[in-house]
VMD Tcl script that builds the backbone (N, CA, C; Angstrom):
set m [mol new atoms 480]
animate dup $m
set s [atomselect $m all]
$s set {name element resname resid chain x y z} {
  {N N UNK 1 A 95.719 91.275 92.889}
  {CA C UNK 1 A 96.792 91.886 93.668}
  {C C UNK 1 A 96.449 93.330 94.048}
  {N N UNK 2 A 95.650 94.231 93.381}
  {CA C UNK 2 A 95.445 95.436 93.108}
  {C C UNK 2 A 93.912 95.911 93.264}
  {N N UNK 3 A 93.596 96.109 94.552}
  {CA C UNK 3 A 91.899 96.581 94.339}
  {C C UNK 3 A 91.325 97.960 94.756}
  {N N UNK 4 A 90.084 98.519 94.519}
  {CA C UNK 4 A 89.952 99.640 95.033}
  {C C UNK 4 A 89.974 99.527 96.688}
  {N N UNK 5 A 90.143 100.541 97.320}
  {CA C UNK 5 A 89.939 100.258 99.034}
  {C C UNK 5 A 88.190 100.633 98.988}
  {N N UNK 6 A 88.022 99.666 100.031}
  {CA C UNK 6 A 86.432 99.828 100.587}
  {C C UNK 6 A 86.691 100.647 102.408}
  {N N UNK 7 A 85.717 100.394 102.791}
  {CA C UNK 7 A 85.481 101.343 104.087}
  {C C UNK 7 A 86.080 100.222 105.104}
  {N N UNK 8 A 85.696 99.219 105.091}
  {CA C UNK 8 A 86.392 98.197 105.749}
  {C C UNK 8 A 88.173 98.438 105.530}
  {N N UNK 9 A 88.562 99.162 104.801}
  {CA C UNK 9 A 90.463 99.113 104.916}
  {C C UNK 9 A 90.551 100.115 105.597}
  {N N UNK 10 A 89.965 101.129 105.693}
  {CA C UNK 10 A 90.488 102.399 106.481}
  {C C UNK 10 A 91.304 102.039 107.853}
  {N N UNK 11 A 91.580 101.221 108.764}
  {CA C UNK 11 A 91.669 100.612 109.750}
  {C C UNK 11 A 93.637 100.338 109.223}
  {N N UNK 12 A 93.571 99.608 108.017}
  {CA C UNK 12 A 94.473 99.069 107.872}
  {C C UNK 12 A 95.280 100.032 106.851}
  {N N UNK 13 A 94.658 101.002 105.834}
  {CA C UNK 13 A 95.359 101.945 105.468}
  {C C UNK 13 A 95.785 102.966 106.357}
  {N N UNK 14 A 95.094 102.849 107.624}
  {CA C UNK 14 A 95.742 104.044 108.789}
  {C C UNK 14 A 96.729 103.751 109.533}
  {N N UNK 15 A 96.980 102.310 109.663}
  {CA C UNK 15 A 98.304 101.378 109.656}
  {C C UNK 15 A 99.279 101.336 109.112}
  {N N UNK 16 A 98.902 101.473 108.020}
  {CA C UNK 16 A 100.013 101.437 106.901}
  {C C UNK 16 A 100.753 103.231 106.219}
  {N N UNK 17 A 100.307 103.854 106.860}
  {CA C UNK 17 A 100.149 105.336 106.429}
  {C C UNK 17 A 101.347 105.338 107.839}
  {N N UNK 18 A 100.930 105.195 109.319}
  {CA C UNK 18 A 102.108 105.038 110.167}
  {C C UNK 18 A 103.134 104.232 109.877}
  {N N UNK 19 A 103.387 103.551 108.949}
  {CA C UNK 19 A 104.709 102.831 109.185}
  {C C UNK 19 A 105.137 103.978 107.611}
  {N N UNK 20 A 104.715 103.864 106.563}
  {CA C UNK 20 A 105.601 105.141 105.970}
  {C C UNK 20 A 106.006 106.092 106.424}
  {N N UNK 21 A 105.466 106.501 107.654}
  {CA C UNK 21 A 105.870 108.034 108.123}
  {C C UNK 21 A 106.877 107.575 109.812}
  {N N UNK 22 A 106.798 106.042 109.976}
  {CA C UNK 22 A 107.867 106.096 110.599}
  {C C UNK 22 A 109.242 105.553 109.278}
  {N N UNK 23 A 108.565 104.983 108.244}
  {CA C UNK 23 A 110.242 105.061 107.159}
  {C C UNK 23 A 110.202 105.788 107.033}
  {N N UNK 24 A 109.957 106.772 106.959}
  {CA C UNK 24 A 110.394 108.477 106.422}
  {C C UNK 24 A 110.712 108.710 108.223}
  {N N UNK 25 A 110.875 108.464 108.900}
  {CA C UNK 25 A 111.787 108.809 110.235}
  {C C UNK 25 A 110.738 110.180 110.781}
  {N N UNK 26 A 109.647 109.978 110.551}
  {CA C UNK 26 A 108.405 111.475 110.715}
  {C C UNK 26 A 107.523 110.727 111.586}
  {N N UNK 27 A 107.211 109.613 111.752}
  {CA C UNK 27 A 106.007 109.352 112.758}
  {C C UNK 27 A 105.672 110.165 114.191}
  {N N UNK 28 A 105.865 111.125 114.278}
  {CA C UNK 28 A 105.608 111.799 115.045}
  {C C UNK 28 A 104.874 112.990 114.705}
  {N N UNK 29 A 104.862 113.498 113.278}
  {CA C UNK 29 A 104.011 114.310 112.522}
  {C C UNK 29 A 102.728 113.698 112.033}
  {N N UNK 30 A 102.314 112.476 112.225}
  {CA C UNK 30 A 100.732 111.927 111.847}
  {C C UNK 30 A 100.287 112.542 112.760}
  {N N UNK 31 A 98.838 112.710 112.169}
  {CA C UNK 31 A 97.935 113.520 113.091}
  {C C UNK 31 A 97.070 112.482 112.538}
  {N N UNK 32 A 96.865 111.845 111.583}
  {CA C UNK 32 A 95.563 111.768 110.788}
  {C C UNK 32 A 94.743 110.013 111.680}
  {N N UNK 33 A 93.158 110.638 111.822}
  {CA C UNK 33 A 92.891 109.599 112.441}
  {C C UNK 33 A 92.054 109.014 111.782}
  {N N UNK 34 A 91.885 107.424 111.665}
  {CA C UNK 34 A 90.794 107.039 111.172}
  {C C UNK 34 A 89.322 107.532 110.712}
  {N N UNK 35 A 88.950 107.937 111.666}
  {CA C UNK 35 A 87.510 108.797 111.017}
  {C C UNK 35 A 87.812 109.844 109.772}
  {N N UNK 36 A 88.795 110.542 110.058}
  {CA C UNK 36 A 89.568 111.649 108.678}
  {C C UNK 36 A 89.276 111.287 107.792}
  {N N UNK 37 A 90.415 109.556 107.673}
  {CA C UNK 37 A 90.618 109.056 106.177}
  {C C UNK 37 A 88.957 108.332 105.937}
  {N N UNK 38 A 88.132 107.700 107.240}
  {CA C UNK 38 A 86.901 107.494 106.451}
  {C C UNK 38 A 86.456 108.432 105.820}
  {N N UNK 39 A 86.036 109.631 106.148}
  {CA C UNK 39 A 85.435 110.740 105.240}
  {C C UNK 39 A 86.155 111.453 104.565}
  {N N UNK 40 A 87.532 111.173 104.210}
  {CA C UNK 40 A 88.079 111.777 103.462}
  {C C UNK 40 A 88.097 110.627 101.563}
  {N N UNK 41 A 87.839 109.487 102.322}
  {CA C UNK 41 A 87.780 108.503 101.449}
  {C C UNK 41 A 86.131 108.129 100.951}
  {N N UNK 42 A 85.435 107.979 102.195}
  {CA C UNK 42 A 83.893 107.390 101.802}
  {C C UNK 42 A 83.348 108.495 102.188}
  {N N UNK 43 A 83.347 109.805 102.954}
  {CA C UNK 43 A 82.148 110.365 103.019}
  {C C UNK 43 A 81.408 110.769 101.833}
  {N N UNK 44 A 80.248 111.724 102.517}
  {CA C UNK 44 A 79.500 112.871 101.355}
  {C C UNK 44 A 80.188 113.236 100.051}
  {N N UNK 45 A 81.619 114.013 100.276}
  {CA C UNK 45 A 82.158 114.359 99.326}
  {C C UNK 45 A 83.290 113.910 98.985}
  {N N UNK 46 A 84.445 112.463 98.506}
  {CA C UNK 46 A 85.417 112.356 98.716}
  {C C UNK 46 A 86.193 112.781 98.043}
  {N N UNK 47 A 87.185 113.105 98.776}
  {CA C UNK 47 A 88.716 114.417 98.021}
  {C C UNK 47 A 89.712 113.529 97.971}
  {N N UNK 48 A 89.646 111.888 98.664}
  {CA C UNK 48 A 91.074 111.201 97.936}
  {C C UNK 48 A 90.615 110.078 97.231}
  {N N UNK 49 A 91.186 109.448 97.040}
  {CA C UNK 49 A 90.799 107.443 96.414}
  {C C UNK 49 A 92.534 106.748 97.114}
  {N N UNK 50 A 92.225 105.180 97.134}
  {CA C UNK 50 A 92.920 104.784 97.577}
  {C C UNK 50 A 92.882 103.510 97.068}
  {N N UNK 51 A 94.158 102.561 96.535}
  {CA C UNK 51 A 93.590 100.982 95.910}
  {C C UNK 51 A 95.199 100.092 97.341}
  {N N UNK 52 A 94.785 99.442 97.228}
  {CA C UNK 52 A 95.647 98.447 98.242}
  {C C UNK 52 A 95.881 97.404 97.434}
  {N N UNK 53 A 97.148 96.988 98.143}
  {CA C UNK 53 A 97.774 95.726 97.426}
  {C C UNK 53 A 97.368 94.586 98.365}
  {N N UNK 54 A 97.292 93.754 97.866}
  {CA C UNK 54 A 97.247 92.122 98.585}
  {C C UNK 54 A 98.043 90.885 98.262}
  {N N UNK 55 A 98.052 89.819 98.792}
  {CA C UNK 55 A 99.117 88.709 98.772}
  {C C UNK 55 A 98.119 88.292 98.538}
  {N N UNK 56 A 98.183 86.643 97.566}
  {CA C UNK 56 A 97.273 85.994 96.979}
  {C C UNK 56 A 96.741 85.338 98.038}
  {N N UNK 57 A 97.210 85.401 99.654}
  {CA C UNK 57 A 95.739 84.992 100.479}
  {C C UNK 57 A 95.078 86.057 100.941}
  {N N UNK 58 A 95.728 87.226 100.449}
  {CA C UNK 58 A 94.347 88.536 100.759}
  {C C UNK 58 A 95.182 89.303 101.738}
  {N N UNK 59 A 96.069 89.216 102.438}
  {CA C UNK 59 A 96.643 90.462 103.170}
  {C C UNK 59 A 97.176 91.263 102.802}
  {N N UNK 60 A 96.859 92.503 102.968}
  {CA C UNK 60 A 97.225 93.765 102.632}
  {C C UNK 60 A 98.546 94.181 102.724}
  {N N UNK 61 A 99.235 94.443 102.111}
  {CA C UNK 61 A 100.840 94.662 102.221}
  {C C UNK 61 A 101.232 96.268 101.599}
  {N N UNK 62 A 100.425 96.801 101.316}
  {CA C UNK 62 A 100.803 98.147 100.777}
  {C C UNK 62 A 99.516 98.806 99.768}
  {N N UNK 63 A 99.399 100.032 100.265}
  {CA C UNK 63 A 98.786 101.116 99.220}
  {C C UNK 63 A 99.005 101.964 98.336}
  {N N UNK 64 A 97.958 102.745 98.060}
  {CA C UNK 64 A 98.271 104.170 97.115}
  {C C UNK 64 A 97.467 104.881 97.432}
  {N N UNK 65 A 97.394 106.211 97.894}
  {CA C UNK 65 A 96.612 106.902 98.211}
  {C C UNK 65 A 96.678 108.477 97.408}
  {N N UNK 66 A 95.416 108.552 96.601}
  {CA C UNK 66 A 95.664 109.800 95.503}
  {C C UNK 66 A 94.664 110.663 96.075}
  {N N UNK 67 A 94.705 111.880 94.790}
  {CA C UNK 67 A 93.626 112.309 94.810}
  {C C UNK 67 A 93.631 113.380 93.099}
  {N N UNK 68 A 92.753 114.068 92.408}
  {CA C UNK 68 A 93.194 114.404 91.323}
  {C C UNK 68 A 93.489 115.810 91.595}
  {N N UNK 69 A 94.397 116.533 90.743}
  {CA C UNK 69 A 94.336 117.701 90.322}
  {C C UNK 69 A 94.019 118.224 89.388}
  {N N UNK 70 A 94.949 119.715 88.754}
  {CA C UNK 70 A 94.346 120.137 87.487}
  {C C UNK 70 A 95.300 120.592 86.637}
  {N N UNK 71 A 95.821 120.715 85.464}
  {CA C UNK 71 A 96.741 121.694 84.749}
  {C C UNK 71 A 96.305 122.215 83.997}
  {N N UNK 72 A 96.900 123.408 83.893}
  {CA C UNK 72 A 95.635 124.877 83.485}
  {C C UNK 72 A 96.675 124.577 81.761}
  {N N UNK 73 A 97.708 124.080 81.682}
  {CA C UNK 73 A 98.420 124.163 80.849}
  {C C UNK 73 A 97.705 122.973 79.424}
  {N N UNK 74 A 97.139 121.676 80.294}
  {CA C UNK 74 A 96.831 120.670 79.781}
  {C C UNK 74 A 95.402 120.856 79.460}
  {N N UNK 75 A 95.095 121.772 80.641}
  {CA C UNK 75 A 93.348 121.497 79.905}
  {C C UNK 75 A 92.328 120.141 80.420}
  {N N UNK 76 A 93.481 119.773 81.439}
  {CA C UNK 76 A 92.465 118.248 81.580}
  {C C UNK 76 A 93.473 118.081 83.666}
  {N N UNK 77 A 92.958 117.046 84.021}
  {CA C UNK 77 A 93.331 116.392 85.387}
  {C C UNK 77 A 94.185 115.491 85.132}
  {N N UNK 78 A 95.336 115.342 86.280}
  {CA C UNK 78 A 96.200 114.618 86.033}
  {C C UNK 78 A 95.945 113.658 88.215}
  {N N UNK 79 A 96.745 113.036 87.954}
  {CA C UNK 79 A 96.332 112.253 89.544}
  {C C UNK 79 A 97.621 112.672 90.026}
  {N N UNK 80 A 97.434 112.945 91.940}
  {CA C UNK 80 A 98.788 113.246 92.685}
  {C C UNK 80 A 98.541 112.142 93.826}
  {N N UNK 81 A 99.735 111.504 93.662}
  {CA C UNK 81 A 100.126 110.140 94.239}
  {C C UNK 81 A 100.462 110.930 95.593}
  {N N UNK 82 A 99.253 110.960 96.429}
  {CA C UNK 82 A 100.040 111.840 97.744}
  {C C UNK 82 A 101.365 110.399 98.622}
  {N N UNK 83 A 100.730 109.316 98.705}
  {CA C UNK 83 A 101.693 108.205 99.297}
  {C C UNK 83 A 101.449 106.818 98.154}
  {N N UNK 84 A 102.458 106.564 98.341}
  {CA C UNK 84 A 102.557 104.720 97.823}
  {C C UNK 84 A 103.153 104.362 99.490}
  {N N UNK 85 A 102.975 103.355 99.027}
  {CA C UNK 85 A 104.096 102.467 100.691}
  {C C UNK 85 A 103.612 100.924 100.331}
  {N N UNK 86 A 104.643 99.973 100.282}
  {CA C UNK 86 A 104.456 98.721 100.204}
  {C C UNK 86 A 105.168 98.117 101.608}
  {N N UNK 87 A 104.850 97.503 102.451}
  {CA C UNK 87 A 105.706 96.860 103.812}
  {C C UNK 87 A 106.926 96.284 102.976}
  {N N UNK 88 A 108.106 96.510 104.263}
  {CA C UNK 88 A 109.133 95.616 103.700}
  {C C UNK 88 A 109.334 94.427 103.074}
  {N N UNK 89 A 108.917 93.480 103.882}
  {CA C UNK 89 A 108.527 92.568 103.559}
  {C C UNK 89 A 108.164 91.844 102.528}
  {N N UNK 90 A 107.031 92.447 101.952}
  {CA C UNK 90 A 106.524 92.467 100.471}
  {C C UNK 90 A 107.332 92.958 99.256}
  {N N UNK 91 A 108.265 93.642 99.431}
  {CA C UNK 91 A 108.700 94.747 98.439}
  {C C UNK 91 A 109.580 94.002 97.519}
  {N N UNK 92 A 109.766 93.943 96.152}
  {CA C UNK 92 A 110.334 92.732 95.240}
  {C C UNK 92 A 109.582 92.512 94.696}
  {N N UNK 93 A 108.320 91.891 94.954}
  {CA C UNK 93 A 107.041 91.220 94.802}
  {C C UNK 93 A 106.038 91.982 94.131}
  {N N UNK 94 A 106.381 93.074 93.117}
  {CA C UNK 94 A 105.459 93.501 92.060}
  {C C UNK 94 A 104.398 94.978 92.890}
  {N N UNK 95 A 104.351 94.262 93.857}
  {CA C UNK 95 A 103.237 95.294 94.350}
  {C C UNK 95 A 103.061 96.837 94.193}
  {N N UNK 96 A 104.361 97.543 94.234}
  {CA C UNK 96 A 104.609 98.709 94.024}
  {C C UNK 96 A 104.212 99.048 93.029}
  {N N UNK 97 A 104.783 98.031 91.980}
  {CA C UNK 97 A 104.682 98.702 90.686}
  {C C UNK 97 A 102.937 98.259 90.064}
  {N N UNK 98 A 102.550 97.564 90.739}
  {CA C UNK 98 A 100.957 97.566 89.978}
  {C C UNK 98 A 100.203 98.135 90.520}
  {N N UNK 99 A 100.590 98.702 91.464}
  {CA C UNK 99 A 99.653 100.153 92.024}
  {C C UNK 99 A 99.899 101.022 90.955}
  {N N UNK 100 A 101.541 101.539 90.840}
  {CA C UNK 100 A 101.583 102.838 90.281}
  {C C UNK 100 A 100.529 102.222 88.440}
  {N N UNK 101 A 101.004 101.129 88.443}
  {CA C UNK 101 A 100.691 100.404 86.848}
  {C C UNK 101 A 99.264 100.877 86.985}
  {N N UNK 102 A 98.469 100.380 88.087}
  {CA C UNK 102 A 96.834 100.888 88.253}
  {C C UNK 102 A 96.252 102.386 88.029}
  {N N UNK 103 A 97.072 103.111 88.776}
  {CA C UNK 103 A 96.838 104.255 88.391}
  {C C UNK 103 A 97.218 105.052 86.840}
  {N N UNK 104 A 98.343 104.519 86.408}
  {CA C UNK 104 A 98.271 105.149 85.177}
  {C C UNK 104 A 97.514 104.322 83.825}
  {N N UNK 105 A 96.563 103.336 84.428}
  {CA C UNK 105 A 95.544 102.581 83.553}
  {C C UNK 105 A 94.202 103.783 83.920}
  {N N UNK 106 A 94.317 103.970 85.049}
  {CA C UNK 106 A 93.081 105.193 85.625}
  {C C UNK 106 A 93.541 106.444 84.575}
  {N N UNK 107 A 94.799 106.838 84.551}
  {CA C UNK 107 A 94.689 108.305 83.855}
  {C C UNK 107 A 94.533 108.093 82.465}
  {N N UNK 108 A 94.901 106.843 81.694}
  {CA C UNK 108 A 94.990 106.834 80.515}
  {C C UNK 108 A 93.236 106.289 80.295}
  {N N UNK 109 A 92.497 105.941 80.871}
  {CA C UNK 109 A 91.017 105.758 80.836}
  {C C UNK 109 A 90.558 107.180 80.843}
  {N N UNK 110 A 90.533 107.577 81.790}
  {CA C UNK 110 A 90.101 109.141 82.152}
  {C C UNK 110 A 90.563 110.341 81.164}
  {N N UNK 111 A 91.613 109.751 80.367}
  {CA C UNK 111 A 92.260 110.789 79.777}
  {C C UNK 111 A 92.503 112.194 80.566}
  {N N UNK 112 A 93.260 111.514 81.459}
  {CA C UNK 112 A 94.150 112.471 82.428}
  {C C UNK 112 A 95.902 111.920 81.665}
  {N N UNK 113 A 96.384 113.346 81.824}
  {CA C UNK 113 A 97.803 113.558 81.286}
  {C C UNK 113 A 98.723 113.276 82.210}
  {N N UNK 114 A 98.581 113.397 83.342}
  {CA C UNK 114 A 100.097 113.391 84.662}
  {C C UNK 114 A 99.545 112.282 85.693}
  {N N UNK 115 A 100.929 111.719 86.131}
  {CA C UNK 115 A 100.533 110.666 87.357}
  {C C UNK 115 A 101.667 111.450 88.036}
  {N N UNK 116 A 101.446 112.191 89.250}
  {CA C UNK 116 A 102.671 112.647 90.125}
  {C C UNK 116 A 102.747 112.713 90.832}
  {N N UNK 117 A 104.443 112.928 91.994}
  {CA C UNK 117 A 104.321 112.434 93.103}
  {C C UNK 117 A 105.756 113.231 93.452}
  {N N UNK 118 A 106.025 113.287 94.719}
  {CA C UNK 118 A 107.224 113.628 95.354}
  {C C UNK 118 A 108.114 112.679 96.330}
  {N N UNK 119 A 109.031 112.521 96.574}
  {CA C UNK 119 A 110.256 111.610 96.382}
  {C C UNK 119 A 111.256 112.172 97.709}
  {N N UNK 120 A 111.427 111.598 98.861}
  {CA C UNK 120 A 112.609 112.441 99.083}
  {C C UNK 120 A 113.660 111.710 99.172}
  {N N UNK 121 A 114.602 113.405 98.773}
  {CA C UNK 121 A 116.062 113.187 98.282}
  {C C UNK 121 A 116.526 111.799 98.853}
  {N N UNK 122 A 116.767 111.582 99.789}
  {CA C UNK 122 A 117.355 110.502 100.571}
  {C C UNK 122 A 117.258 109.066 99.953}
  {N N UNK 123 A 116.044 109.088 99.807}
  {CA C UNK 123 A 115.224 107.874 99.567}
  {C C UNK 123 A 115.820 107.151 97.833}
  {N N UNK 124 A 116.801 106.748 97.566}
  {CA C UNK 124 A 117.753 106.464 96.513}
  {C C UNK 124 A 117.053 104.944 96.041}
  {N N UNK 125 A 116.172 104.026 97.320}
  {CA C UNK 125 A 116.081 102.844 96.606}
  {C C UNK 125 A 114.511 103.311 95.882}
  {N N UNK 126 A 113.760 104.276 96.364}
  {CA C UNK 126 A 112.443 104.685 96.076}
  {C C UNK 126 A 112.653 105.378 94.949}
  {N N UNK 127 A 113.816 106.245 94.433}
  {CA C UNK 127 A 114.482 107.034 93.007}
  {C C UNK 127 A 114.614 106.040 92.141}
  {N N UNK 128 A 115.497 104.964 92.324}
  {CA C UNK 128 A 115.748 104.120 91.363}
  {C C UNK 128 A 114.690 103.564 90.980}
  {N N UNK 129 A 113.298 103.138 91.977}
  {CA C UNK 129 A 112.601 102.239 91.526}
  {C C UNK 129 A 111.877 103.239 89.834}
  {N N UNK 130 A 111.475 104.363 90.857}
  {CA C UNK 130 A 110.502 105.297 90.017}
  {C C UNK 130 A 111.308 105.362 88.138}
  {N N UNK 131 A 112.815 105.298 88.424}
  {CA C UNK 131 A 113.122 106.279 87.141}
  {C C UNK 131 A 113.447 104.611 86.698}
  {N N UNK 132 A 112.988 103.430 87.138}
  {CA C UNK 132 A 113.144 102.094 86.122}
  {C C UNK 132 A 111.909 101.923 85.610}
  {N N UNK 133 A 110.940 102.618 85.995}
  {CA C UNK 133 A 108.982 102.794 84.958}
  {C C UNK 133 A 109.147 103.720 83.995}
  {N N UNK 134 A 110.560 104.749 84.069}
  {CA C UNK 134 A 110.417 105.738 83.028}
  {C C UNK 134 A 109.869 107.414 83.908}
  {N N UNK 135 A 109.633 107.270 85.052}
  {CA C UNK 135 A 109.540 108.487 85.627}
  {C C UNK 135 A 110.863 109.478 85.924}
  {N N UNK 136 A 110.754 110.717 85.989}
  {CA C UNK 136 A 111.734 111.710 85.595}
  {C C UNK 136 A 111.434 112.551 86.857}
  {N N UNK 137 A 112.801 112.996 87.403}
  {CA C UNK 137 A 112.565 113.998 88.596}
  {C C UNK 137 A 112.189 115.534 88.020}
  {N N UNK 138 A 111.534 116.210 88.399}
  {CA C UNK 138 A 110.794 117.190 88.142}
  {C C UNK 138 A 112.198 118.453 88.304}
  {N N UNK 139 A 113.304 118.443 88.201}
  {CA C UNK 139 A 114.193 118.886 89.239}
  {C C UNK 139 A 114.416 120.579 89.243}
  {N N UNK 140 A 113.553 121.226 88.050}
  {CA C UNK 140 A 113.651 122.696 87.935}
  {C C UNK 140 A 112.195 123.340 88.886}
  {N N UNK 141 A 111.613 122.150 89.300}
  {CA C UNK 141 A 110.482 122.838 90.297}
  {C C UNK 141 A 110.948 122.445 92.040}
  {N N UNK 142 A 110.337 123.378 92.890}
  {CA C UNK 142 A 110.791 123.659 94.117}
  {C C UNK 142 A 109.632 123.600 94.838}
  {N N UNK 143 A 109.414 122.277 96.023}
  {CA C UNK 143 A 107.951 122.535 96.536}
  {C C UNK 143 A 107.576 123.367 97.852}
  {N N UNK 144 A 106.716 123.864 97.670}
  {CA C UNK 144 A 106.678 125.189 98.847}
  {C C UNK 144 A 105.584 124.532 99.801}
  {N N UNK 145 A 105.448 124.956 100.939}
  {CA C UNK 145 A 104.604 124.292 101.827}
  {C C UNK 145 A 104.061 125.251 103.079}
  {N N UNK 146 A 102.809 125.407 103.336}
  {CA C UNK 146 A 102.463 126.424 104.570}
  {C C UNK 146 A 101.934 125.448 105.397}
  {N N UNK 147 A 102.370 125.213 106.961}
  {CA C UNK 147 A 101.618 124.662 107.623}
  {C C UNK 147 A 101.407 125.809 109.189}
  {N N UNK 148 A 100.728 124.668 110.139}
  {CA C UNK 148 A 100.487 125.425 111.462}
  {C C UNK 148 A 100.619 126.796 111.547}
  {N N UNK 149 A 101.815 127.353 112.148}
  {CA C UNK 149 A 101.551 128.977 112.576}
  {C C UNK 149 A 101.538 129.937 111.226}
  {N N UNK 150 A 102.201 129.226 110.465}
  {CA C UNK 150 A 102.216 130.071 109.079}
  {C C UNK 150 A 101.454 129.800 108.333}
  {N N UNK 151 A 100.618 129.176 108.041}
  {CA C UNK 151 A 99.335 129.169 107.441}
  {C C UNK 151 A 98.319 129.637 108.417}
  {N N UNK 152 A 97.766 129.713 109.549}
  {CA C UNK 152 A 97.203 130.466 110.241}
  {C C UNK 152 A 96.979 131.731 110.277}
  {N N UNK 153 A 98.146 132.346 110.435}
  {CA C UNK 153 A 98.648 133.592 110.089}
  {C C UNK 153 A 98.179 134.029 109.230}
  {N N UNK 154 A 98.855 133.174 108.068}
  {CA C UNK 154 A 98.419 134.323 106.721}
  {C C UNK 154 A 96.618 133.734 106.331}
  {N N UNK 155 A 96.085 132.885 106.866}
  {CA C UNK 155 A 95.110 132.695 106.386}
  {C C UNK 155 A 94.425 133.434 107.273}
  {N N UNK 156 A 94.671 134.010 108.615}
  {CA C UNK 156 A 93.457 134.841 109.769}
  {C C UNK 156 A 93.694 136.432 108.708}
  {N N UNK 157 A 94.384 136.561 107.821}
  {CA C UNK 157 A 94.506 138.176 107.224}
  {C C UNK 157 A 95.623 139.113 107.726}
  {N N UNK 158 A 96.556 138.674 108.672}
  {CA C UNK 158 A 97.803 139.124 109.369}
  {C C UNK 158 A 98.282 139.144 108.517}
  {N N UNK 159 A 99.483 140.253 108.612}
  {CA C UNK 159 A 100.296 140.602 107.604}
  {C C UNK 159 A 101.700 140.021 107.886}
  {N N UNK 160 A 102.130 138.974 107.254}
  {CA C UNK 160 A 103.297 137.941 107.532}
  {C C UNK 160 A 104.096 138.954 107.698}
}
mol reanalyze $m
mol bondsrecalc $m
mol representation Tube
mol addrep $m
């Protein structure tokens, strides 16, 4: 049900990456194009990993797309679930949860401490699922974000 992605999915994880970001009502903020996620996944140096779900005749119905971090607190790497997304369709059907199940078989191998991820508010059937594995909303942290003109800015040395 649960495998690593090869170079051959990029096609279909770039598929599936647009329909989360049209359920999140955002498909108009993808930028990201196939070649990206190939070398962001298979090139020279890769900065994410990704495992896909399948139906027992092999079609792809949903991913996970990570990559690791670090906690200066822990001393060790923990994994950040940048997306899950299972198609409608599929959803009931385990898939969700043996991704996330996959990855925290990865951190507890690796002896990585954190599997984490962000949630939005709205999203109540995606809350419930998370806090029925035992996951906990983070709710005393606040996530900050720089993009386009404001990261430009402060990254050309301008004084915001």
């Amino acid at each position: 049900m649960i495998r690593t992605a090869t170079p051959d999915d990029v096609p279909v994880i770039h598929a599936l990456i647009r329909d989360l970001a049209a359920y999140e009502k955002a498909l108009d903020e993808v930028r990201t194009t196939p070649e990206q996620l190939h070398e962001a996944l298979f090139g020279e140096r890769p900065a994410a990993f990704a495992h896909i779900a399948e139906t027992e005749t092999g079609e792809a119905v949903g991913f996970a797309l990570w990559f690791l971090n670090f906690s200066t607190w822990r001393g060790v790497h923990g994994i950040y679930l940048e997306d899950l997304y299972v198609r409608p369709e599929a959803r009931g059907g385990g898939h969700g949860k043996a991704l996330l199940r996959e990855l925290a078989r990865i951190c507890v191998e690796r002896g990585y401490e954190r599997l984490e991820w962000s949630v939005l508010n709205w999203n109540k059937p995606s809350i419930d699922f998370y806090e029925s594995l035992g996951a906990r909303p983070q709710d005393e942290w606040t996530v900050y974000r720089l993009t386009d003109g404001a990261l430009a800015e402060l990254g050309s040395g301008a004084t915001v």
